[in-house]
C-alpha positions, 0 to 999 in steps of 0.5 A: 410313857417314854419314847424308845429313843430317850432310855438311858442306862440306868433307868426303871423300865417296865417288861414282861417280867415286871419292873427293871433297869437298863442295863445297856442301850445300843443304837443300830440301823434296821434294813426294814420295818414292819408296820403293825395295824390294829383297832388301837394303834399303829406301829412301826418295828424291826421285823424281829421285834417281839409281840405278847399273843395269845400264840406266845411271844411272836416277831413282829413279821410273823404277825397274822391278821385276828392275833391278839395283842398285849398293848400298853395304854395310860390305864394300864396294859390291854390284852387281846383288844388289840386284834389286828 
């Protein structure tokens, strides 16, 4: 697993569509953040940071509380045990 600030340009990265490279990072300041609470684990992210639900993909900020979650975990990715 790598932490969002150490990608680089060029590197394979896993998303919805399957296996990638970086085309580009760029680095900004957000004004606020929304922290996502679930039986897993916490989160921090830009309100408009997109989330794999049952809904469709959802902006972090118009998360609902029993919204199931697409999770990354060592073993793999966890699909609706992440209810918040």
């Amino acid at each position: 697993m790598r932490y969002i600030k150490d990608v680089r340009k060029g590197q394979p990265i896993l998303n919805a569509a399957g296996i990638d490279e970086v085309a580009d990072v760029h680095r900004r300041e957000i004004q606020s953040a929304v922290r996502v609470s679930s039986e897993l684990k916490p989160s921090s992210n830009s309100p408009n940071h997109p989330y794999f639900t049952r809904r469709g993909v959802v902006c972090a900020q118009d998360l609902q509380p029993g919204d199931a979650v697409v999770w990354k975990q060592e073993s793999g990715y966890v699909v609706g045990a992440g209810k918040l």
